[in-house]
Each structure stands twice: as structure tokens, then as C-alpha cells.
KEMI-713580 format. One record per residue (C-alpha): x, y, z; residue in one letter. Coordinates in nm, 3 decimals. Last residue first. Layout:
<sites>
      east     north        up   resn
         X         Y         Z      A
...
</sites>
This chain:
<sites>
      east     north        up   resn
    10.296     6.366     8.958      X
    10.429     6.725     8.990      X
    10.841     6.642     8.885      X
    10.802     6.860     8.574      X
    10.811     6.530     8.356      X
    10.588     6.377     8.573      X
    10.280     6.651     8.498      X
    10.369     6.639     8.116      X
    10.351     6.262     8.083      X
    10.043     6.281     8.298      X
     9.845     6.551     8.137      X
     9.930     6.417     7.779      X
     9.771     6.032     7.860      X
     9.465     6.216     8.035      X
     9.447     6.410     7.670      X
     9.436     6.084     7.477      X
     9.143     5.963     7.756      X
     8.992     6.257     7.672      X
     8.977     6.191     7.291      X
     9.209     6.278     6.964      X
     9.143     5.932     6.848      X
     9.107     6.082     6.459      X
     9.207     6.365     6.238      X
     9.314     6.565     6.574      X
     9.200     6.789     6.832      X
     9.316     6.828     7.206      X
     9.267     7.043     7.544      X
     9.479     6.979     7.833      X
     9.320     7.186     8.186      X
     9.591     7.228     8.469      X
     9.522     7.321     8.829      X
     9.830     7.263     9.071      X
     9.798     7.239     9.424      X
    10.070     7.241     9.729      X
    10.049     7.075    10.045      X
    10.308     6.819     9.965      X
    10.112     6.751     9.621      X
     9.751     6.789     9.550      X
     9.705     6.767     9.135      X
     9.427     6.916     8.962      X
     9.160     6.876     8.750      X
     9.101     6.873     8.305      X
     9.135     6.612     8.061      X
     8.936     6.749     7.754      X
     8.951     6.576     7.388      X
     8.867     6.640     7.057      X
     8.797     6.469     6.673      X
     8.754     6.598     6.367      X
     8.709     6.304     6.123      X
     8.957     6.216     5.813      X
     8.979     6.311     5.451      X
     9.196     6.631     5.528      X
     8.900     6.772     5.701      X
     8.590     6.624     5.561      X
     8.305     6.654     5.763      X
     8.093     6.345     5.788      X
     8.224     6.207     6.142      X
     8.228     6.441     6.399      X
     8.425     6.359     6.739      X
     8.374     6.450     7.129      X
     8.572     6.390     7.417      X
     8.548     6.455     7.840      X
     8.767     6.365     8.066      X
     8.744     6.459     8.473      X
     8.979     6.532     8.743      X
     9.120     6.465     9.073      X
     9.543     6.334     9.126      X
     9.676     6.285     9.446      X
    10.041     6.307     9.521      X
    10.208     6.145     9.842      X
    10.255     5.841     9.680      X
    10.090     5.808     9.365      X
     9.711     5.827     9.418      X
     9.423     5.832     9.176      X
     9.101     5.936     9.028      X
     8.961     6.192     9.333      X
     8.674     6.359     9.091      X
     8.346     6.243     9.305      X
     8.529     6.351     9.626      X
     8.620     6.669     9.537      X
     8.224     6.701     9.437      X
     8.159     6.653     9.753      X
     8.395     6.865     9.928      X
     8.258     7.118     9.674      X
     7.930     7.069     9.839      X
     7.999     7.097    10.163      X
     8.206     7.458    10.048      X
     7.879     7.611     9.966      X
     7.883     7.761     9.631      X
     7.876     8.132     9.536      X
     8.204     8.098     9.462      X
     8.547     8.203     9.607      X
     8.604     7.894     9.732      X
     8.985     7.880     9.725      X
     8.974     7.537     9.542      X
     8.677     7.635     9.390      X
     8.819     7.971     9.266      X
     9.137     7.807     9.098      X
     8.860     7.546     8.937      X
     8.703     7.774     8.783      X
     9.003     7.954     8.646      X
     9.174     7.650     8.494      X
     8.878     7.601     8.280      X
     8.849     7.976     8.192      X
     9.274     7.905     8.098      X
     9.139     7.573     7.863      X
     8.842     7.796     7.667      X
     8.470     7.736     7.698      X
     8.178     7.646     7.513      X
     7.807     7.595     7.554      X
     7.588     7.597     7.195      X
     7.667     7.275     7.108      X
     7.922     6.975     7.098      X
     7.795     6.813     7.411      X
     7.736     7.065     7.676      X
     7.401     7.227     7.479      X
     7.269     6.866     7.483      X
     6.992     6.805     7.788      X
     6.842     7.136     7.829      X
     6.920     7.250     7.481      X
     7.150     7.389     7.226      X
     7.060     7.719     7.356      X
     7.256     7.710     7.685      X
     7.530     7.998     7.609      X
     7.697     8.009     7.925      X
     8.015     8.186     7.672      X
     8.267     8.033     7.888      X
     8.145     7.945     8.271      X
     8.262     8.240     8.463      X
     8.167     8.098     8.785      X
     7.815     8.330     8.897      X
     7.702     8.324     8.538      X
     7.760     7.907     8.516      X
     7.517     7.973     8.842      X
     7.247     8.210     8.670      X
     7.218     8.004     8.369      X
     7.196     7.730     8.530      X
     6.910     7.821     8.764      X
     6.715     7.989     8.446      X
     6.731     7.674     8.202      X
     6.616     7.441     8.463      X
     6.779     7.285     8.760      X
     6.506     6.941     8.684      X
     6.611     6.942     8.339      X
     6.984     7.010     8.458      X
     6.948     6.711     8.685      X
     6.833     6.409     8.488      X
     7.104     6.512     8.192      X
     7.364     6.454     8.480      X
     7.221     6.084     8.476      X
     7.161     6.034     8.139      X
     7.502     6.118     8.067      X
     7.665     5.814     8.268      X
     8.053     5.902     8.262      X
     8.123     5.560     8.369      X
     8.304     5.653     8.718      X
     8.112     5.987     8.728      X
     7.796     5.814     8.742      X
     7.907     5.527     8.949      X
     7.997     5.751     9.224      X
     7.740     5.961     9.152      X
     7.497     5.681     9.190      X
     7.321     5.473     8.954      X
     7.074     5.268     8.909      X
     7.125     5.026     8.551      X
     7.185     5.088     8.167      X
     7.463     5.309     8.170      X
     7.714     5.032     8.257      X
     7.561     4.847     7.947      X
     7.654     5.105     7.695      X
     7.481     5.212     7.359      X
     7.166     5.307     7.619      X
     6.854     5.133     7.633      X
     6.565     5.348     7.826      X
     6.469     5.184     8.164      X
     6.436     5.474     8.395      X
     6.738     5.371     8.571      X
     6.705     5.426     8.937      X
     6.880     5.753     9.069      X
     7.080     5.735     9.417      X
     7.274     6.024     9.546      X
     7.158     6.035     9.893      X
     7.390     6.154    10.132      X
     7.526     6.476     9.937      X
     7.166     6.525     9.824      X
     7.070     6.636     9.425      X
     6.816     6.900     9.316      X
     6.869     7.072     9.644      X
     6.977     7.353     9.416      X
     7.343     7.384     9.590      X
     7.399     6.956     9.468      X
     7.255     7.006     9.166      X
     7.501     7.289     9.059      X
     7.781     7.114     9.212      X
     7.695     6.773     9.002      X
     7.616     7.026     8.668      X
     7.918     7.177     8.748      X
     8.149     6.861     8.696      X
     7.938     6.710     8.429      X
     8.071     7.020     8.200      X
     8.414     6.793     8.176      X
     8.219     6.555     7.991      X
     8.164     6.778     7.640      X
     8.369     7.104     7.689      X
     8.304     7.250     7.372      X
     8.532     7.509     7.281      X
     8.673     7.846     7.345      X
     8.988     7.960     7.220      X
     9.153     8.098     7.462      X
     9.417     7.817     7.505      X
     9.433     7.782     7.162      X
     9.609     8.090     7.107      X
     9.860     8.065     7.377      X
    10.005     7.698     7.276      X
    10.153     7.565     7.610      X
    10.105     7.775     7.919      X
    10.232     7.741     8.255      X
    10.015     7.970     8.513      X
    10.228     8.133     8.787      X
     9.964     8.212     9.113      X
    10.247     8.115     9.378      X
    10.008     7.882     9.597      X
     9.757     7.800     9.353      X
    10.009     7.660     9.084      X
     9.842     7.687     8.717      X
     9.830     7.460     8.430      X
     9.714     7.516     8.093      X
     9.771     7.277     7.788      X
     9.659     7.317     7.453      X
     9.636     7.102     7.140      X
     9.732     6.992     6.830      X
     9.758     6.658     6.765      X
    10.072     6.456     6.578      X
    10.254     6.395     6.896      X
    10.123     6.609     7.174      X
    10.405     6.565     7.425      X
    10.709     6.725     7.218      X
    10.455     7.015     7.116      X
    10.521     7.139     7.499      X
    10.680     7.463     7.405      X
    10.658     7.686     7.732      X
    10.498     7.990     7.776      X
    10.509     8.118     8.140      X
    10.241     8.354     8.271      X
    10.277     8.601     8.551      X
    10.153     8.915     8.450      X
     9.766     8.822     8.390      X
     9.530     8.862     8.074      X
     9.306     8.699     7.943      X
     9.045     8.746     7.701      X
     8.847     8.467     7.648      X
     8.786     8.355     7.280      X
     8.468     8.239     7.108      X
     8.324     8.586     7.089      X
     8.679     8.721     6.973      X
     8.636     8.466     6.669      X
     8.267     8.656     6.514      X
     7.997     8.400     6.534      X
     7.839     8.459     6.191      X
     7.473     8.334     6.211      X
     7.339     8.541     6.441      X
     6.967     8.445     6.463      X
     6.932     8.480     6.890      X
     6.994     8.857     6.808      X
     6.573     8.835     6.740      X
     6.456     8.825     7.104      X
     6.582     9.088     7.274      X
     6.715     9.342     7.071      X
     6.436     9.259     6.842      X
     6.167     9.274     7.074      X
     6.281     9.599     7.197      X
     6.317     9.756     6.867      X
     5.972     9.654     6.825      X
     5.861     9.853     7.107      X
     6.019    10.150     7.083      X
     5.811    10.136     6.708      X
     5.479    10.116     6.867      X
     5.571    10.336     7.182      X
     5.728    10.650     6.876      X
     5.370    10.594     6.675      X
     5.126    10.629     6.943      X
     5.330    10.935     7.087      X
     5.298    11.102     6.766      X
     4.950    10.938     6.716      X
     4.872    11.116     7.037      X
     5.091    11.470     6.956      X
     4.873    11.461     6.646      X
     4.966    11.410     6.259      X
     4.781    11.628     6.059      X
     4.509    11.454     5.835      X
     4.542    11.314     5.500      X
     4.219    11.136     5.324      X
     4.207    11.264     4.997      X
     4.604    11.278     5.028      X
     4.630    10.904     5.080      X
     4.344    10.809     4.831      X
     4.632    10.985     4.600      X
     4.913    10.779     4.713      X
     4.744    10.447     4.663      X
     4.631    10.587     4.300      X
     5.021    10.648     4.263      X
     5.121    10.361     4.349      X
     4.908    10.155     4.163      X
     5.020    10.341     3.897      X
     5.371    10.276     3.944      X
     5.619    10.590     4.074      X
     5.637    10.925     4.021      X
     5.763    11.244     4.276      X
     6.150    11.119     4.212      X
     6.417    10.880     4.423      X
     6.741    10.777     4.255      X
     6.979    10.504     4.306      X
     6.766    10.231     4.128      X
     6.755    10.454     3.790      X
     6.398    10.498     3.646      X
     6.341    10.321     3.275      X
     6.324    10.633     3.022      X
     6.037    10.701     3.002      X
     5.945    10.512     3.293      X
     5.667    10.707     3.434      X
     5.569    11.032     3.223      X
     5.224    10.943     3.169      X
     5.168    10.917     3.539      X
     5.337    11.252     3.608      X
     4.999    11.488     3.586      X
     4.822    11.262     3.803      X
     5.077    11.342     4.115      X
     5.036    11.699     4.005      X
     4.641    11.645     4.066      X
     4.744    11.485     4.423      X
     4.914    11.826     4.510      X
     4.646    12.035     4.405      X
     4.429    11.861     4.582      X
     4.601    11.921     4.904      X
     4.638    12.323     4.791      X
     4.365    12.429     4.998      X
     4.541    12.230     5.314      X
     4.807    12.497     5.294      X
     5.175    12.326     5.202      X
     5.411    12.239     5.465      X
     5.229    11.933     5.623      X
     5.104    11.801     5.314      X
     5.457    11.833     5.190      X
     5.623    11.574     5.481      X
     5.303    11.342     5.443      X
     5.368    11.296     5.087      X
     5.743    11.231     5.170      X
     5.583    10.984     5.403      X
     5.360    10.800     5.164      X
     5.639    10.793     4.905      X
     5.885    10.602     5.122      X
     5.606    10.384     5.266      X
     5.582    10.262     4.884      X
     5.948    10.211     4.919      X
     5.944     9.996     5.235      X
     5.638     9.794     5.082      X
     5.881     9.717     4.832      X
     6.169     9.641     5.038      X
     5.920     9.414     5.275      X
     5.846     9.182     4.935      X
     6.207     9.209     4.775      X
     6.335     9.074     5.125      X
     6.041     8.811     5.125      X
     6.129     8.694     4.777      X
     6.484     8.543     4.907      X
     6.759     8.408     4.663      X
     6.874     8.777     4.643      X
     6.964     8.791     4.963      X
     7.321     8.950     4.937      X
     7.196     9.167     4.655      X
     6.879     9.274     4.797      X
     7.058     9.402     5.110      X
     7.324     9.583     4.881      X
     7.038     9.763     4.672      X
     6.827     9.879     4.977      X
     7.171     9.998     5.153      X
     7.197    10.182     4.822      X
     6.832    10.306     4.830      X
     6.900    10.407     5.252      X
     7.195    10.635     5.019      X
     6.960    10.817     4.872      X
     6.676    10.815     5.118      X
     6.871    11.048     5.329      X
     6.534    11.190     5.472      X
     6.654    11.558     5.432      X
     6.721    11.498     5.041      X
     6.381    11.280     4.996      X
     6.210    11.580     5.182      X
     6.428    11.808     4.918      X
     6.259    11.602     4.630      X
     5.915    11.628     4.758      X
     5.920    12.031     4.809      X
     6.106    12.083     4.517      X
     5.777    11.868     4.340      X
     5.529    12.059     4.468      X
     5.701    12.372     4.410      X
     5.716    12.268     4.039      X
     5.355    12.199     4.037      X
     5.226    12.471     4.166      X
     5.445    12.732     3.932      X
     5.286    12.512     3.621      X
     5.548    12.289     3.389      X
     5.777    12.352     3.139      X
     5.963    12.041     2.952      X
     6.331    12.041     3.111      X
     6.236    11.803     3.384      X
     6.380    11.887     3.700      X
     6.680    11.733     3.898      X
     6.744    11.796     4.246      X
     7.090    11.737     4.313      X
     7.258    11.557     4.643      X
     7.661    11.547     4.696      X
     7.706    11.234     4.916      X
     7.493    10.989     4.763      X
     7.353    11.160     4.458      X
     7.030    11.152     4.266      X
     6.616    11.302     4.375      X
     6.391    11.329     4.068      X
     6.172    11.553     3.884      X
     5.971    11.342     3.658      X
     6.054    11.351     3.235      X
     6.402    11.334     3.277      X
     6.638    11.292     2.972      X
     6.613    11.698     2.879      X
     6.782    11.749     3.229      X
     6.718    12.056     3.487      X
     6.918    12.168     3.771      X
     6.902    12.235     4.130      X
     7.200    12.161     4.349      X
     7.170    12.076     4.745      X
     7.442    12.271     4.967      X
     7.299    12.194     5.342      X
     7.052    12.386     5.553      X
     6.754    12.162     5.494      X
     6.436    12.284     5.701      X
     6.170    12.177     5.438      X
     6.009    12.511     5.435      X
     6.391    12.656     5.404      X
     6.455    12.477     5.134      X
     6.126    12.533     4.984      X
     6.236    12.899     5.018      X
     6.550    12.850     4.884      X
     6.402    12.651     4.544      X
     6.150    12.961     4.541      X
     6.463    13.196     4.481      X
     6.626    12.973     4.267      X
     6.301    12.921     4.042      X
     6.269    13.308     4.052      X
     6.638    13.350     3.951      X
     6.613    13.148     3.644      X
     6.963    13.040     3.608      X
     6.917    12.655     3.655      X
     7.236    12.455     3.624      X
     7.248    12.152     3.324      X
     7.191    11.795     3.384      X
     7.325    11.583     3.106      X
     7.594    11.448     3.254      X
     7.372    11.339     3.524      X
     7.104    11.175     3.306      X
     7.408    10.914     3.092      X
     7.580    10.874     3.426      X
     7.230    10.809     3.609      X
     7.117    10.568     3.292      X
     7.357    10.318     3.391      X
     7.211    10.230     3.701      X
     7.020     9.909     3.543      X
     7.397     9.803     3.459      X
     7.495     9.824     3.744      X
     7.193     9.640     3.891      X
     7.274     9.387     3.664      X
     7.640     9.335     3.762      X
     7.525     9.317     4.117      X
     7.298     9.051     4.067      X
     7.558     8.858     3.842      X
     7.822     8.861     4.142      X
     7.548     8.819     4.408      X
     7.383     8.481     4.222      X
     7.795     8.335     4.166      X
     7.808     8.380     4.544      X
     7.463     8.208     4.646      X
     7.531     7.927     4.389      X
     7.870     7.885     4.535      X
     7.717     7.877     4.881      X
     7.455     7.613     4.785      X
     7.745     7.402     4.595      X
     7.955     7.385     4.922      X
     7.609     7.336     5.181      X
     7.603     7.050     4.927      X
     7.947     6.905     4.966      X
     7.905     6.959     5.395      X
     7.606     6.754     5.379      X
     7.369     6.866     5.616      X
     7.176     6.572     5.790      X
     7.219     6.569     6.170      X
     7.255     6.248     6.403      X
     7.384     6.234     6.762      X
     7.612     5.896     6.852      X
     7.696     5.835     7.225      X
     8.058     5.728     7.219      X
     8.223     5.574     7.510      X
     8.586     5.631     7.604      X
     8.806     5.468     7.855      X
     9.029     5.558     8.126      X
     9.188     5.348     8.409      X
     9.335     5.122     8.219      X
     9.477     5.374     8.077      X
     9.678     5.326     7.704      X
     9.355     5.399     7.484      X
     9.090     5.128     7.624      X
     8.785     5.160     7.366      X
     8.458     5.104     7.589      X
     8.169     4.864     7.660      X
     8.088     4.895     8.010      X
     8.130     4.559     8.249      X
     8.358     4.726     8.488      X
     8.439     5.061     8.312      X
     8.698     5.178     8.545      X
     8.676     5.612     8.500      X
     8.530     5.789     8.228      X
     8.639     5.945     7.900      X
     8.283     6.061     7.763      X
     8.193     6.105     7.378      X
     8.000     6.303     7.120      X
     7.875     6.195     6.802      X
     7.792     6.443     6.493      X
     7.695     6.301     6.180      X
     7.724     6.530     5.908      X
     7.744     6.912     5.890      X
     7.661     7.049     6.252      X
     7.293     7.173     6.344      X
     7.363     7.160     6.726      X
     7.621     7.458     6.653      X
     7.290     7.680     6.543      X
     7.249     7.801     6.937      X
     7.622     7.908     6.919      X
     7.623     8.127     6.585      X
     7.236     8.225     6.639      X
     7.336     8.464     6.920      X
     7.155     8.562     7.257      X
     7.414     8.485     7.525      X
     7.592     8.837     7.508      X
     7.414     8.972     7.156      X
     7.754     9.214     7.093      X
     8.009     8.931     7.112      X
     7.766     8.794     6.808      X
     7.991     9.024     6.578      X
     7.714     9.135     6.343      X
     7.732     8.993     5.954      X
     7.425     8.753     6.059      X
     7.247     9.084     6.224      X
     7.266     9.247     5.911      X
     6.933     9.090     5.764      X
     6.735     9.203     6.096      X
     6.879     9.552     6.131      X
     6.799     9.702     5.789      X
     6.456     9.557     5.828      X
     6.425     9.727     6.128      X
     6.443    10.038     5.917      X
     6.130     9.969     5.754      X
     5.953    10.082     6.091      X
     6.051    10.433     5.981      X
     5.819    10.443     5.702      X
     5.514    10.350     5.916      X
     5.672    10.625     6.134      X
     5.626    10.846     5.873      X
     5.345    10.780     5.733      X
     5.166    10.774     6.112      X
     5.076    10.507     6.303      X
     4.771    10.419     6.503      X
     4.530    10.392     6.239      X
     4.805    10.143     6.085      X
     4.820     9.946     6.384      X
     4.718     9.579     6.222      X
     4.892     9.660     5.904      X
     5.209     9.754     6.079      X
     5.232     9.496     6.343      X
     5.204     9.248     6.022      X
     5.423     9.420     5.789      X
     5.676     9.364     6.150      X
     5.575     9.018     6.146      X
     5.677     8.968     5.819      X
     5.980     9.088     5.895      X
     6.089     8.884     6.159      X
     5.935     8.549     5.932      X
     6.205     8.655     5.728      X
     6.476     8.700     5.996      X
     6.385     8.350     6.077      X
     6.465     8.201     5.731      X
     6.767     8.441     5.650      X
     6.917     8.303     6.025      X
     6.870     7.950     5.923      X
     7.039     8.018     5.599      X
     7.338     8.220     5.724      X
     7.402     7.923     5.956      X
     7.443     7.718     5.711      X
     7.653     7.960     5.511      X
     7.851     7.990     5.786      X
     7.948     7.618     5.827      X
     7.992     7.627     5.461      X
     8.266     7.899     5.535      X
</sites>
């Protein structure tokens, strides 16, 4: 939950800026829009500050949730299992053939504090919402007070401003000594409320007229949703700012909406009435779930230079008004989704689904970690499944990604089968094997990041994109970054997708050129026991600074396949623990699994 919350705040702070931009569009086309659509541009606000509480399944690639998994509570480090580490500095766990380096990533966000911050924020909704109750409580004291209108020539002209308005629906007229404005209440069951003090024909209509366009608009319940959203961010001026102006707009289109109906000789009749009600504001205080013909004074005088200055709206600002708002809609389905902060589970799972699955108990093998392990037989198509859940749960895949970014370099052109060479550019790393040339021999051998870094920045954002499309690749979220979205970030994937890839390598049903998978066969080829040979890569990642049970998170990939008497078996083994859950952990699992069932 304090993850959320941190997300929550980095999507408040961006949906913000959102809406200012929209007052901005608004302001700087106001000639161009009319009241109404000016009003109607407020409901983008409605969109931007529920987009955190969206399931970001819905935004595709374009979520906050992912892209904000580079800002992780504490330090965040992420690791490579790699193969003989010659004179590299790693932590042997069990292989010699496997070790683990650590390449350490820092972020500040204290998990305690992110704590306190989303108490605060809960304790500051609980005693918002009890004071906007208790503002409210004048609407039980005004609507028990309310008593039916039986003058039949204020019925009759309530029907015909019904009619003028266009509302076919059961909406109740009646008066209350405790209003001194007519005003708008009800969520579901509406009711038009007059003042009991007598007031001139004009007038009156005026004011049915206004209260029945705040009936037909729904703006009601939109003040509830007003409410709620003010509630939840009630720790940000901006959403009280744009509410305001939302309100104001409100007024200007219901204003709008009886200019239109009434003759244009009775215009200043209508702003006079307006005048009439000033004295009358906020006596008593005006419920929050209500809507009336008043408001502030400033208000008001804003409302009247309105009216002085009303025209009809024409079919161009009509059209003006629908490509101005189209158009912001467009820009936030596109642009803004990228702020989801809540990153709903069934995003981060893959749905799978095939006939002929096994699900086997394998806990024996995983000691005190939890973890998953997939494997799948390419000639009779039966996957072997340990731990179901967790083998669609999508993760990080750290290391393992390094396998697609070599095939993906390799179909660009960006990398050459016969010349893999890249010279050091001279930067220290933590680890001396990464600090000279390299091929991708060496490069996969000692898990050199900088090198596989080096070729998605040249790829680019689009290219990969488009190729982890092409295989399935998880969520192929890239936000984290050109260079880190694979290492604890915004890219994750689940152990069966894992599985999957590879199954369609193997029978090249890619978009890939099968040179180049021989290639990149060759790069993963670990080791040979007899007749069996066994490819694959490791990759690991651990956070230190969150506490979970006192310890650090840790996980580990080992994923490839096994070639054995002419048959081929996929697996993937995914792991977490307190601590020294890592790939090389994972490689350790694979094998005592794979000769236990006779495979390796």
C-alpha cells in the first residue's frame, strides 16, 4: 500500500499540471468555446484524478504503475548470474559455473515515511468527509421542510418550463420557508425548491428555467463526484482550484441554457433577477449537494457581464467547441494514462490457458523460497507446472532480458554475427571483467550490462518496442528507460510467457531470422552432460531498504532449455526470498529438478 501511495503521489502531481493545462487551453480559446462546452471541459477533470484508481490493463503500455517501478522505496540494486567469471569479482553460490554480480541503483523514499504520509492522507479523508457531512446537514433540516405547491398557475408554468427545457422526467416543485434562493437538491429523485417569500412572475420562471437546466445537466450528482474527488485529494489546492472554476462554468452554462429559451428582450431581465438574489446568499449557509440561481458576488457580477454580452451559440463555435474538446480527450487518452498509479494484479498477470498442463508440487526443491517453475516439452506440447499463481505473475526479468536484446541487435544490423567486438568506453564498473572490450561471448559469459545497454540505445525505444510486440514479451512496457526498464522497472514478464518465447524460437515462429537465433543459441550453450546439452541465461535482482519481515527482497531467473536425444525441453524457474534468492539459486533449482525427472 505505501508502494501505492507513492505512486498515487506522482500521479496527483502530473494530473495537476493536466489540469492546469486544460484552464490553460480554456482561457486561451475562450472566444472559441462556448459556456457550455467550457463547462464540459471540466469533465476531464473527472478523468484525470480517477485514472490512479483505473485498472492500468486498460492504458496497454501507457500506465504510471510500471513506468513509476524505477522509483522503488530504498535502495534498489539489481544483479546478473553469469557464466565463468575469470578475474570478475563475484559471490560463488554452489556453481562454479555461476556467479552473481550486483550493480547497485539508488532511490530515496523511505518506506516508514511513505507509511506516515499515507496515514496522514487517510486520517485527512476520514475528517474531510465528516465535515462535509456535517456542512450537508442543512438539506435534511430544508427538505423536511419543503412543502408541495398547489397553485395551479405555478404548476402549469413549471410544465411549460419543463417542456422549454426538454426534461420529460418526474421533477417535484415545492417551496421551503428555510430557502431564500430557489435551488436544485436530490440525487436520484430531483426537487426544485422555491423560496416561500413571493416573488415577480419573471423572476420565478427565470429561476424554474435555471433549476430544471441544473436537473437536465445532472449536476446533482457531478456535485457528489465533486465532493468525493475533493475528499480523496484533499491535500491538493489545484483540485479545489479547477473544481471552482468548474462550478463557476456551471453557472455560466445554465445561464447560457435560459438565454437561449427566453426572448432576447427579457436578457436583462434575467441578469436583474440575478441582482435581486445577492442579498439572499448564504442565509442560511448553501448545502454542498445542491445547486440554486445565487452564488458569490463575484460570481454573480461575472455572470451578469456574461448576459450583457451573450450571443447565440453558432453551428461554427458549435463545431469550434466539439474539435477543441475531441481534442483534449485525445491527448489524454494518449498521453496522460502514462500516470496510473494503481497497477491493477490482472495487468501484471498473463492469462494462460492450454489443456495439457501438469501441476506438480515441487516445494521439496525450493527450500525456504518461494518460487515458480515452468517447463515445457516441444515435441509433445505438455507444460509441467509448479506453483500456478506465480507462474503468471509477471515480474522483472533482470539478465534474462539480455537474451532479446542480443537477437534484437543482431535482426537490426545493430550488432554482426561475425563481428561482435565493442571496446570499453572506459567508465569504471563495480566489476573488473566488465571493465575491458568485449565480445558477446564474453558479454554473456560475465553478464556485462553495459554492453547490451550499448545496443538498445542504438535499437531505440520504437524498434524494441515493436520486436518484444512481435514475441509476446510481458507487459513491453519500456518506460523505465532506454538503458534500465529490464532491471527492476517498468518491463516485466511471467515464467509460462518466458517458456513461450523460447517454444517459438526453437520452432521459429518469429519474425526473426533463423541465422540469428543460431547465434544467439550459441551465446546461451552453458554445458554438456553426455548426450544432454543445457542453454540458458540467469538473471537476479534484490532491494535493500524495504522491510519485509526485517530482511531484503530478493529474486532470481534461470531460464533455457535442455536438448536431449533429439528431444527439447523449455523450462523458466523464477525465485524470491528474504535474502540470496538470486539466479545462480534458481540455476541450482533447475538442475536438481531437471535430474530428478531423468532430463539432465
Amino acid at each position: 500500500m505505501s508502494e501505492f501511495f507513492t505512486f498515487f503521489l506522482a500521479a496527483t502531481l502530473i494530473s495537476s499540471i493536466g489540469m492546469l493545462l486544460i484552464l490553460l487551453v480554456k482561457k486561451m480559446l475562450k472566444s472559441h468555446i462556448s459556456a457550455r462546452w467550457q463547462y464540459n471541459l471540466g469533465f476531464l477533470f473527472f478523468v484525470l484524478l480517477a485514472i490512479p484508481f483505473i485498472p492500468s490493463g486498460l492504458f496497454a503500455n501507457f500506465n504510471m504503475g510500471h513506468m513509476l517501478n524505477s522509483l522503488h522505496l530504498g535502495e534498489i540494486a539489481s544483479t546478473s548470474a553469469a557464466l565463468p567469471a575469470g578475474e570478475g569479482a563475484g559471490i560463488a553460490y554452489g556453481l562454479d559455473w555461476l556467479q552473481d554480480f550486483a550493480v547497485p541503483v539508488y532511490h530515496f523514499a523511505p518506506g516508514h515515511m511513505m507509511a506516515a504520509l499515507m496515514a496522514i492522507w487517510v486520517l485527512g479523508i476520514i475528517a474531510l468527509a465528516i465535515v462535509m457531512l456535517l456542512c450537508n446537514r442543512n438539506l435534511r433540516l430544508i427538505k423536511e421542510s419543503v412543502k408541495p405547491i398547489e397553485n395551479k398557475e405555478i404548476l402549469a408554468e413549471f410544465l411549460r418550463c419543463k417542456d422549454d427545457v426538454g426534461i420529460s422526467g418526474n421533477v417535484l416543485l415545492g417551496s421551503s420557508v428555510l430557502v431564500k434562493t430557489p435551488m436544485t437538491v436530490g440525487f436520484f429523485n430531483p426537487q426544485v425548491i422555491l423560496p416561500a417569500t413571493k416573488i415577480s412572475a419573471n423572476a420565478m420562471r427565470f429561476a424554474m428555467l435555471h433549476e430544471l437546466v441544473h436537473c437536465k445537466n445532472k449536476d446533482i450528482p457531478l456535485g457528489g463526484l465533486i465532493c468525493l474527488f475533493q475528499i480523496i485529494y484533499w491535500f491538493n489546492p489545484v483540485v479545489y482550484f479547477v473544481f471552482k472554476q468548474m462550478k463557476n462554468d456551471r453557472e455560466l452554462a445554465c445561464d447560457a441554457s435560459v438565454l437561449n429559451i427566453i426572448p432576447r428582450e427579457l436578457h436583462i431581465s434575467y441578469g436583474e433577477t440575478l441582482l435581486s438574489f445577492i442579498k439572499s446568499i448564504s442565509h442560511p449557509p448553501m448545502p454542498l449537494l445542491a445547486a440554486n440561481i445565487g452564488g458569490g458576488k463575484p460570481q454573480i457580477l461575472k455572470r451578469i457581464k456574461h448576459i450583457a454580452s451573450y450571443t447565440a451559440e453558432t453551428g461554427m463555435i458549435k463545431v469550434k467547441s466539439i474539435c477543441i474538446f475531441s481534442l483534449m480527450i485525445i491527448l489524454i487518452l494518449c498521453k496522460m494514462p502514462i500516470i496510473s498509479a494503481l497497477a491493477d494484479n490482472n495487468v501484471d498477470r498473463f492469462h494462460f490457458a492450454s489443456e495439457n498442463v501438469l501441476y506438480e508440487d515441487l516445494s521439496y526443491f525450493f527450500s525456504e523460497f518461494e518460487g515458480s517453475f515452468v517447463l515445457y516439452s516441444l515435441e509433445t506440447g505438455l507444460y509441467t507446472i509448479h506453483n500456478r499463481d506465480m507462474s503468471v505473475t509477471r515480474v522483472s526479468p533482470n539478465s534474462t532480458y539480455k537474451i532479446y536484446s542480443t537477437l534484437i541487435a543482431l535482426q537490426t544490423g545493430v550488432l554482426d554475427a561475425d563481428n561482435t567486438f565493442r571496446e570499453w568506453d572506459g567508465i569504471i564498473h563495480p566489476f573488473e571483467t566488465w571493465n575491458q572490450n568485449q565480445d558477446l561471448a564474453s558479454a554473456m559469459q560475465y553478464s556485462t550490462n553495459w554492453y547490451f545497454q550499448d545496443f538498445d540505445i542504438q535499437v531505440g525505444i520504437e524498434k524494441l518496442h515493436y520486436y518484444l510486440t512481435h514475441l509476446s514479451y510481458g507487459n513491453r512496457n519500456l518506460s523505465g528507460g532506454i538503458t534500465d526498464f529490464w532491471i527492476e522497472s517498468s518491463l516485466l514478464i511471467s515464467p509460462v510467457e518466458q517458456v513461450k518465447i523460447l517454444a517459438n524460437l526453437h520452432r521459429s515462429n518469429t519474425v526473426f531470422d533463423a541465422r540469428h537465433i543460431y547465434t544467439l543459441k550459441d551465446a546461451l550453450r552453458l554445458y554438456e552432460r553426455g548426450d544432454a546439452v543445457l542453454s540458458g541465461k540467469t538473471g537476479s535482482g534484490f532491494v535493500n531498504g524495504m522491510v519485509v519481515s526485517g530482511g531484503r527482497v530478493t529474486n532470481g531467473w534461470f531460464i533455457g532449455y535442455v536438448e536431449n536425444n533429439g528431444y527439447t525441453y523449455i523450462f523458466a524457474t523464477y525465485i524470491q526470498g528474504e535474502d540470496n534468492a538470486l539466479g545462480s539459486v534458481a540455476a541450482q533449482i533447475t538442475l536438481s529438478i531437471l535430474e530428478a525427472k531423468g532430463l539432465f
